[in-house]
C-alpha beads as a LAMMPS data file, in Angstrom:
LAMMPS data file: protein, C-alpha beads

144 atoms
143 bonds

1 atom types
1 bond types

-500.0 500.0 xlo xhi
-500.0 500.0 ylo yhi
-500.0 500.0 zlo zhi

Masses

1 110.0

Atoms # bond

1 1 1 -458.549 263.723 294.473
2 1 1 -457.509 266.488 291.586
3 1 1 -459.382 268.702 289.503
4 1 1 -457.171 266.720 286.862
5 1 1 -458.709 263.855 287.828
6 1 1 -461.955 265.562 288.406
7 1 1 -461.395 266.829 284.241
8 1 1 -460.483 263.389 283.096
9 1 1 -462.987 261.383 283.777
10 1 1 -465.872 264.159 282.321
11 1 1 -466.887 263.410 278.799
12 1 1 -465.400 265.108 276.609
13 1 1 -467.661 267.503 275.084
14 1 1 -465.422 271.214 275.800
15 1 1 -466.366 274.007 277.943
16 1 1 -469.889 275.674 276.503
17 1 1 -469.796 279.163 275.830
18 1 1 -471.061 282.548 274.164
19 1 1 -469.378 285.587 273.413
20 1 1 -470.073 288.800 274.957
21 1 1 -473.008 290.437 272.982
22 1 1 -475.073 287.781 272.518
23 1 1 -478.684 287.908 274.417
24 1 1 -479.833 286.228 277.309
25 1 1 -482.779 284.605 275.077
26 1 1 -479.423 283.261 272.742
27 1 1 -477.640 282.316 275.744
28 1 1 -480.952 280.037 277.058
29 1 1 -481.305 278.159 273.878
30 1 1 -478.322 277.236 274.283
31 1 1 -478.101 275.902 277.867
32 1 1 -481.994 274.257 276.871
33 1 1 -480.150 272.454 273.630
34 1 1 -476.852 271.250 275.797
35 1 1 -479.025 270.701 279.048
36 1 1 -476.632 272.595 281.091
37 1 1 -477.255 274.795 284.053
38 1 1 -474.571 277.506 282.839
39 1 1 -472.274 278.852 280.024
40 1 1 -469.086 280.425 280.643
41 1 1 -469.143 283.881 278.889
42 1 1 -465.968 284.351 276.496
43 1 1 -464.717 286.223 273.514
44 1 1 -462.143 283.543 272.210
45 1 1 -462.992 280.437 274.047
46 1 1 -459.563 280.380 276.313
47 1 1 -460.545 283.783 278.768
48 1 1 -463.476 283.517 280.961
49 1 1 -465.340 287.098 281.071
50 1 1 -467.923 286.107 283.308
51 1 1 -470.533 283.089 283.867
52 1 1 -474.322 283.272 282.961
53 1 1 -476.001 280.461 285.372
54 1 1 -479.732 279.655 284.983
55 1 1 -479.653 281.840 288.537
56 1 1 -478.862 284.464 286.820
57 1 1 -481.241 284.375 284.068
58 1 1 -483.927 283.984 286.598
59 1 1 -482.804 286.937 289.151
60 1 1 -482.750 289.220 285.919
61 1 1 -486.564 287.766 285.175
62 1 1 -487.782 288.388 288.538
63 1 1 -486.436 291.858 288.479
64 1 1 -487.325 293.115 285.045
65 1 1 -489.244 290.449 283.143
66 1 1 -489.267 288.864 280.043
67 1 1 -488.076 292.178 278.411
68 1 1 -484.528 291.228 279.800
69 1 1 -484.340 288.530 277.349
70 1 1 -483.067 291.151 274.789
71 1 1 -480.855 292.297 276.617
72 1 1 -476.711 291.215 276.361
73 1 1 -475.409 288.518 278.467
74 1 1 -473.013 290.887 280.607
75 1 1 -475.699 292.724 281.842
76 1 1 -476.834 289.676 284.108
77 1 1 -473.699 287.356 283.894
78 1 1 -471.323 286.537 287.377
79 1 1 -467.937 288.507 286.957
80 1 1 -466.297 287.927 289.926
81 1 1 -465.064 284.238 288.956
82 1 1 -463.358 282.282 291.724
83 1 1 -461.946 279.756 289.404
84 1 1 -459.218 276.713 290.018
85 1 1 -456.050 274.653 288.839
86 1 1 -455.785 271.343 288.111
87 1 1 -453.983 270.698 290.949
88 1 1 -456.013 271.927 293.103
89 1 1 -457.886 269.616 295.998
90 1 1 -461.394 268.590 295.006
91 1 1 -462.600 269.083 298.646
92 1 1 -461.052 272.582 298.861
93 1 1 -463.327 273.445 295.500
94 1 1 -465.515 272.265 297.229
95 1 1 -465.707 274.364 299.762
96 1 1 -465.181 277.140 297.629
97 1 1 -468.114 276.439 295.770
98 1 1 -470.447 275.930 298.975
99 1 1 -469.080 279.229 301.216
100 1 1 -469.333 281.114 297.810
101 1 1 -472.665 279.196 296.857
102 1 1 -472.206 278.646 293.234
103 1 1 -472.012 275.358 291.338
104 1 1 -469.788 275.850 288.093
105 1 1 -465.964 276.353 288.463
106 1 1 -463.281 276.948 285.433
107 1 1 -460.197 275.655 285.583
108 1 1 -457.680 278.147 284.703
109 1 1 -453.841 277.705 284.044
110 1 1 -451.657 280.895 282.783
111 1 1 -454.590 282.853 282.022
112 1 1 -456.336 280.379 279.905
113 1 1 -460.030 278.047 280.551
114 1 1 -458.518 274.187 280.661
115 1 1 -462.284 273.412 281.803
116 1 1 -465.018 273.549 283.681
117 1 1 -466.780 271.536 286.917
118 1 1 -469.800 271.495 288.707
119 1 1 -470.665 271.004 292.072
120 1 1 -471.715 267.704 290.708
121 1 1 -468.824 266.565 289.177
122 1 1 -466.988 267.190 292.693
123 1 1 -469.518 264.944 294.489
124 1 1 -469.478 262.149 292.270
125 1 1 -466.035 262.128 292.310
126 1 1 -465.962 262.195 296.045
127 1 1 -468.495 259.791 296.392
128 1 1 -466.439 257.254 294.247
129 1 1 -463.332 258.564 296.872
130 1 1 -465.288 257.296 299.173
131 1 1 -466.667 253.833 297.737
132 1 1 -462.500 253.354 297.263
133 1 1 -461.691 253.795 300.888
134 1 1 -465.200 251.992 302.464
135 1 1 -464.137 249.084 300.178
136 1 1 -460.553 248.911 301.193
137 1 1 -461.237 249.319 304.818
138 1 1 -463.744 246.478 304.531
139 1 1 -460.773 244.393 303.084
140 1 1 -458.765 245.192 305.684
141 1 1 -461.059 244.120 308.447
142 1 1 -462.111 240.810 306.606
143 1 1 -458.268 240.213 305.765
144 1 1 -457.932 240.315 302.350

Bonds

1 1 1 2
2 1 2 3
3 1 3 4
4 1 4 5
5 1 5 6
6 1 6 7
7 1 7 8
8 1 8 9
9 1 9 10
10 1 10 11
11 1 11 12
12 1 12 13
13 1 13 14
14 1 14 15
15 1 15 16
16 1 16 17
17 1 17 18
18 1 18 19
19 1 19 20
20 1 20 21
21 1 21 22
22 1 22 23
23 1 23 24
24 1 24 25
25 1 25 26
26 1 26 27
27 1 27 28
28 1 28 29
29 1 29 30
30 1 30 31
31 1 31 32
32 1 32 33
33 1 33 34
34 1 34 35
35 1 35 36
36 1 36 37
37 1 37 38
38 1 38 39
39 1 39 40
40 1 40 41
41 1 41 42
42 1 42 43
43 1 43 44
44 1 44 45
45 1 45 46
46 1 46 47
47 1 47 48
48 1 48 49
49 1 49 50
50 1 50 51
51 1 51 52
52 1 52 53
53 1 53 54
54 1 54 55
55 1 55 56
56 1 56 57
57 1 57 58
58 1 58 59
59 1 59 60
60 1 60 61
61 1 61 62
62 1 62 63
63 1 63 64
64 1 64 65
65 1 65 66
66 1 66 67
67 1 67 68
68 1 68 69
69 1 69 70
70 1 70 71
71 1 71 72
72 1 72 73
73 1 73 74
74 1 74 75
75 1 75 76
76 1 76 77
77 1 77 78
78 1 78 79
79 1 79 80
80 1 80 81
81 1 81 82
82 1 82 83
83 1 83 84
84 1 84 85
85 1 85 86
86 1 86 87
87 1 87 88
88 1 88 89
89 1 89 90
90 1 90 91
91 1 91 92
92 1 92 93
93 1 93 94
94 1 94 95
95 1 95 96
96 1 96 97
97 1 97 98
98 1 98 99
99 1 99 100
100 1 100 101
101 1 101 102
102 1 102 103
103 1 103 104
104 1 104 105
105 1 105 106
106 1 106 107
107 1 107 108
108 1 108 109
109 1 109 110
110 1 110 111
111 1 111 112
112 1 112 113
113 1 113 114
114 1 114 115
115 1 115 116
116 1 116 117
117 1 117 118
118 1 118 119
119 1 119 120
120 1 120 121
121 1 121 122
122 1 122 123
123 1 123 124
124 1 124 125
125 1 125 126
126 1 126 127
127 1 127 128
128 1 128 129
129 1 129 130
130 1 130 131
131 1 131 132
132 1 132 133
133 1 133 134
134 1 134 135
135 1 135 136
136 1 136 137
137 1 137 138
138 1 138 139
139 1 139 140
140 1 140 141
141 1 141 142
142 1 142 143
143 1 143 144
């Protein structure tokens, strides 16, 4: 399976983000509003500066405090972004996402974010992959 496929059959809601200034307390109300686990950190919507993940947040907690809540969302976001295509091979995200051990992934063509997916959405996807393949083995076994 595809990231395209992977992207297609996500609602479509759009990639969440904030722009680079805003504070980490801005930044958690609105991952708690959109119940997400992380926001992709961009100026225009299209470039990915960084990503702010609720691991983030809480590494910057345990290290300074509540007092880092004021602070802007670079000063705790991921920069290095490993990121995809959407032609990519949902098991080699995968495995990109576990050796690197993060869970949210843009999708990036020329330069610009086409999307984003979570570990999650690259199990489920797999998991239907495989619900295909047990089901169409079990037809071929039983003759149908």
């Amino acid at each position: 399976m595809q990231v395209l496929q992977i992207l297609r059959s996500k609602s479509d809601d759009g990639v969440v983000s904030v722009a680079p200034g805003v504070t980490l307390a801005e930044a958690v109300r609105v991952m708690a509003s959109r119940r997400i686990g992380a926001v992709v950190v961009s100026p225009d919507g299209k470039r990915v500066s960084g990503i702010l993940s609720e691991r983030d947040i809480v590494r910057e907690l345990a290290r300074r405090g509540p007092g880092c809540l004021t602070d802007r969302v670079e000063s705790a976001m991921t920069s290095a972004i490993v990121s995809c295509r959407r032609e990519d091979d949902a098991q080699t995200v995968m495995q990109k996402m576990t050796d690197g051990r993060f869970r949210h992934m843009p999708v990036v063509e020329e330069g610009q974010m086409v999307g984003l997916i979570s570990i999650g959405d690259v199990v489920k996807a797999r998991l239907a992959e495989l619900a295909m393949e047990k089901d169409a083995l079990e037809g071929m076994i039983k003759g149908f």
